[in-house]
KOLKE-952928 format. One record per residue (C-alpha): x, y, z; residue in one letter; residue number from 0. Coordinates in nm, 4 decimals. Example, Ala and Ser with C-alpha at 12.3 -4.5 7.8 and 13.67 -1.06 7.14 Angstrom:
% KOLKE-952928
DRENGU / 1.2300 / -0.4500 / 0.7800 / a / 0
DRENGU / 1.3670 / -0.1060 / 0.7140 / s / 1
% end
This chain:
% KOLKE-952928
DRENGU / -3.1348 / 0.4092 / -1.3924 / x / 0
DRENGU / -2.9210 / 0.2887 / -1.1129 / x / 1
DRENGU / -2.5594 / 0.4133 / -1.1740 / x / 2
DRENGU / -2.2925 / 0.2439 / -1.0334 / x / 3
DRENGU / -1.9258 / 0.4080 / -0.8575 / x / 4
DRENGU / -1.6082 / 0.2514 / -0.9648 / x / 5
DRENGU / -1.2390 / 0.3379 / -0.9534 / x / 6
DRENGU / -1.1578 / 0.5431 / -1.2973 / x / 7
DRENGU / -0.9219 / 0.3757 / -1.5308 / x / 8
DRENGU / -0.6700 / 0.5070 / -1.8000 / x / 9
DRENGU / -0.9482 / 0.4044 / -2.0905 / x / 10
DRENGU / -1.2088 / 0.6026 / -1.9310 / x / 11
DRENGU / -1.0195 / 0.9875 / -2.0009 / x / 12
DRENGU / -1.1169 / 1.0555 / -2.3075 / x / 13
DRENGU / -1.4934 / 1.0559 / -2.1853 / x / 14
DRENGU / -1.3991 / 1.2320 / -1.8737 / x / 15
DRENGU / -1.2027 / 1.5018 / -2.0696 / x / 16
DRENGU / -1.4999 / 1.5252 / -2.3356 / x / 17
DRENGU / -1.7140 / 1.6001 / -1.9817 / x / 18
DRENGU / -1.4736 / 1.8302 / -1.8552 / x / 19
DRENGU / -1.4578 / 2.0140 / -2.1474 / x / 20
DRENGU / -1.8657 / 2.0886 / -2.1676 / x / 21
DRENGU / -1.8533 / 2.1803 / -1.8279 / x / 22
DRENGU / -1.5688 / 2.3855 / -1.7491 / x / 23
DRENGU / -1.4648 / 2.7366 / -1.9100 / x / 24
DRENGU / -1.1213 / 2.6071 / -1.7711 / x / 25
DRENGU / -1.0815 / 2.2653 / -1.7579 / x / 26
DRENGU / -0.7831 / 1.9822 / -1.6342 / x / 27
DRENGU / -0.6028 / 1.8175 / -1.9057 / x / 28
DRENGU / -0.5423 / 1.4785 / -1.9622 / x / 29
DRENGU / -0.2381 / 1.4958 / -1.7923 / x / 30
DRENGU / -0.3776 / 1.7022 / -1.4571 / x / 31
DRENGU / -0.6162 / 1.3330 / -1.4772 / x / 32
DRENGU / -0.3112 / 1.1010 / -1.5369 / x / 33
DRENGU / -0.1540 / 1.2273 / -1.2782 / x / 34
DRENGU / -0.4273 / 1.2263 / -1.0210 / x / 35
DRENGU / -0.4407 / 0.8198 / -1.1422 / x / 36
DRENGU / -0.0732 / 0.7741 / -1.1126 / x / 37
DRENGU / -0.0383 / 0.9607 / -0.7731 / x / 38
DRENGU / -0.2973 / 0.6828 / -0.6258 / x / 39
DRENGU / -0.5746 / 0.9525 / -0.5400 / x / 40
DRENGU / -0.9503 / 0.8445 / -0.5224 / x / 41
DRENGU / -1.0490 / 0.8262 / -0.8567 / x / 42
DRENGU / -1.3769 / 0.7427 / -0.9277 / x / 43
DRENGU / -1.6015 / 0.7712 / -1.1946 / x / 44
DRENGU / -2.0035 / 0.7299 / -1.1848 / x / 45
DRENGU / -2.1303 / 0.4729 / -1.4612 / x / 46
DRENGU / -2.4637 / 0.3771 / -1.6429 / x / 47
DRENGU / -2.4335 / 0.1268 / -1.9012 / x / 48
DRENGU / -2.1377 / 0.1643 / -1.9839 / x / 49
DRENGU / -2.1321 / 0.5106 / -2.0589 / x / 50
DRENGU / -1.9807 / 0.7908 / -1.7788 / x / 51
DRENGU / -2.1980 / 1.0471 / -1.6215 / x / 52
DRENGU / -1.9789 / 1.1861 / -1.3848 / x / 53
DRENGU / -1.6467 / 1.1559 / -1.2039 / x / 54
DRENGU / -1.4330 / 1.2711 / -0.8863 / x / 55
DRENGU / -1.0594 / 1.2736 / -0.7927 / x / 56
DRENGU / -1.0419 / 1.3158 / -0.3913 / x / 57
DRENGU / -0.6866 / 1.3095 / -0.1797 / x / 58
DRENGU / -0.6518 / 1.2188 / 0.1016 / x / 59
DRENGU / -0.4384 / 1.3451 / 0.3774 / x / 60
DRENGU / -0.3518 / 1.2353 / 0.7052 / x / 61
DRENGU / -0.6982 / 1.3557 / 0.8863 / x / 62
DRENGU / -0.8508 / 1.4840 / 0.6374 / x / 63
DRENGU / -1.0138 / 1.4803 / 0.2698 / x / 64
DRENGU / -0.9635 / 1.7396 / 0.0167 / x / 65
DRENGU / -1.2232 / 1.6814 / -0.2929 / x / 66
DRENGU / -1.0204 / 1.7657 / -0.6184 / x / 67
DRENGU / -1.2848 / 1.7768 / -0.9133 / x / 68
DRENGU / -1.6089 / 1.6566 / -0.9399 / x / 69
DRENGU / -1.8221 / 1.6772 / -1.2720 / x / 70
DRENGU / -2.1458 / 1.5256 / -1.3695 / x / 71
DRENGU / -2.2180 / 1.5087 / -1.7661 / x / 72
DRENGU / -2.4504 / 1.8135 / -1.8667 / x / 73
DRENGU / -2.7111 / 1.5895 / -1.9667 / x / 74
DRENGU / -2.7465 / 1.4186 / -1.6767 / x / 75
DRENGU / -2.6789 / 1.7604 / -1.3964 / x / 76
DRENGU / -2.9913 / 1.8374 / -1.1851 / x / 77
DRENGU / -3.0502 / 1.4770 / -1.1156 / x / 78
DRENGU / -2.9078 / 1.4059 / -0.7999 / x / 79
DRENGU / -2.5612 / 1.2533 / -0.9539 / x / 80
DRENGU / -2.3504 / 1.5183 / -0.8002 / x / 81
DRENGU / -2.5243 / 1.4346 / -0.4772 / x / 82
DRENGU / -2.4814 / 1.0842 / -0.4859 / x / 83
DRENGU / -2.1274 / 1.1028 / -0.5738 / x / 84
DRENGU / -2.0852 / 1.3045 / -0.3003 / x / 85
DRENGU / -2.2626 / 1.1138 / -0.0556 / x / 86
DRENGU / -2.0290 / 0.8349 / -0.1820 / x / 87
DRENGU / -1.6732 / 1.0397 / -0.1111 / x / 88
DRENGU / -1.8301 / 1.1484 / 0.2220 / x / 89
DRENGU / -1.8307 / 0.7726 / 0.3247 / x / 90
DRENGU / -1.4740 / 0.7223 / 0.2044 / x / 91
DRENGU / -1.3077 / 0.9769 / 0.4015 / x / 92
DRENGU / -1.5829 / 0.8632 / 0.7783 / x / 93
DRENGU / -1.4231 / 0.4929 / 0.6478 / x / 94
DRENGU / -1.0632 / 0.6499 / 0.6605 / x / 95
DRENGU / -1.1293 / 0.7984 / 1.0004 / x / 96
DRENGU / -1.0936 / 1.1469 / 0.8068 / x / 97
DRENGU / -1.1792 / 1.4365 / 1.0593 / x / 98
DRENGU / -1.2876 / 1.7099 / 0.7802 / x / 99
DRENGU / -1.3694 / 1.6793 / 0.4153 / x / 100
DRENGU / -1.2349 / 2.0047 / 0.2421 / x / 101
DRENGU / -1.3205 / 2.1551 / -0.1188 / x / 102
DRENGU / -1.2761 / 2.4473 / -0.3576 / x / 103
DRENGU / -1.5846 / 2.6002 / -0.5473 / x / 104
DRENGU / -1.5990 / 2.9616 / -0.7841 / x / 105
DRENGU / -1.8034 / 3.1932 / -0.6148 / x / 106
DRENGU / -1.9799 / 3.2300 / -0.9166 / x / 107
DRENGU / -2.0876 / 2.8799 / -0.8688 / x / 108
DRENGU / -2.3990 / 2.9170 / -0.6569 / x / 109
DRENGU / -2.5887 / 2.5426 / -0.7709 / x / 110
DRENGU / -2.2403 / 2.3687 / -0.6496 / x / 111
DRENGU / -2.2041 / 2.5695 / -0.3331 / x / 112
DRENGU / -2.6001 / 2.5925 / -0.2621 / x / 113
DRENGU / -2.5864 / 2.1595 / -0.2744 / x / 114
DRENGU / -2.2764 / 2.1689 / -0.0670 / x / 115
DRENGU / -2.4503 / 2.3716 / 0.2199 / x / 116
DRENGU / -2.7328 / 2.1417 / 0.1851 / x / 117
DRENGU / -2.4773 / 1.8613 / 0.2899 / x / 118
DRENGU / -2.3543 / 2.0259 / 0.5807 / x / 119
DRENGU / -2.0275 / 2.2117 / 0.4577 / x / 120
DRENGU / -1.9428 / 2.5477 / 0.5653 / x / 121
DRENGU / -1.7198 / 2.8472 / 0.4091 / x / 122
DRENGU / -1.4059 / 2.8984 / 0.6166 / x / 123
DRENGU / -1.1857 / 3.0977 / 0.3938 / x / 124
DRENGU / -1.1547 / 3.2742 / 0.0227 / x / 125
DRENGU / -0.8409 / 3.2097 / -0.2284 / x / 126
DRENGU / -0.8041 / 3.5556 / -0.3493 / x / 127
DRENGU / -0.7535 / 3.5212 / -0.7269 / x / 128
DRENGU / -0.7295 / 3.1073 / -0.7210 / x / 129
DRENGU / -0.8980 / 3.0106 / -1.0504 / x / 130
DRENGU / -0.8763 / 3.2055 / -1.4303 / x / 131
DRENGU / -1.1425 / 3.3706 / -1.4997 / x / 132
DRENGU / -1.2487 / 3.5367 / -1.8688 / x / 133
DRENGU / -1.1282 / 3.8639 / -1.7408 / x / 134
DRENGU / -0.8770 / 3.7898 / -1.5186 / x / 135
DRENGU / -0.9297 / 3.5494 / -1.1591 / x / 136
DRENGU / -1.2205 / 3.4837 / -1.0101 / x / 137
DRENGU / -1.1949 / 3.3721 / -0.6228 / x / 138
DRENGU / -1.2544 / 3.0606 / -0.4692 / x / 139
DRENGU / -1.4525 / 2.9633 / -0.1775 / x / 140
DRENGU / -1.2736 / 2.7583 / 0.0829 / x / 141
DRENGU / -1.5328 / 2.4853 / 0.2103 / x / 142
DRENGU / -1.5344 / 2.2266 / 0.5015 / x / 143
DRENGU / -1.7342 / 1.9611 / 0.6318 / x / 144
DRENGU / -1.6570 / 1.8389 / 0.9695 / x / 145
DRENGU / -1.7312 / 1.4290 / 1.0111 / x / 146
% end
């Protein structure tokens, strides 16, 4: 298997929404998606004959790269996908002269933030309260990798 990384399209959603869904308690809707599209953010979606295993929406400021969303299908986590893609937004943002690359995780997300480490990002902050939660919020770690 050698997936490839292409720019998302329109007719790719309803795969990436059917991901999204598996893998998040709380996940964007088609519309949070469209937008990201519309708005001209990196969209990009990871691709194995013909059928999605993951995908990323990244923005990018003026020094800086702040990764939106990044999901790799269920049946395909634990394979070094999420890594890849990673690697692969990494790139963009050293090609855009991008100083930092910036991201969100739940702290009760310790196989996200344990491979972010691994790639060289750091905590610098907490958002009190930033995603829902089952009972209630659950707080977000702030995370930053310096290029």
């Amino acid at each position: 298997m050698n997936p490839e990384i292409r720019p998302m399209c329109e007719s790719d959603l309803d795969q990436i929404i059917r991901i999204e869904r598996q893998i998040f308690l709380f996940p964007w809707s088609p519309g949070n998606f469209a937008d990201s599209l519309k708005a001209g953010y990196l969209c990009r979606v990871m691709e194995d004959n013909q059928a999605i295993l993951g995908y990323s929406i990244m923005m990018m400021g003026p020094d800086e790269a702040h990764i939106l969303t990044l999901g790799i299908n269920p049946d395909w986590q634990r394979q070094g996908l999420g890594e890849k893609m990673l690697h692969y937004l990494i790139e963009f943002a050293i090609g855009k002269d991008a100083k930092s690359v910036l991201l969100d995780v739940r702290e009760s997300n310790h196989g996200a933030a344990r491979l972010y480490r691994q790639l060289g990002f750091e905590q610098i902050g907490i958002r009190k309260g930033y995603y829902p939660a089952m009972c209630g919020r659950e707080d977000a770690l702030v995370m930053q990798l310096r290029l």
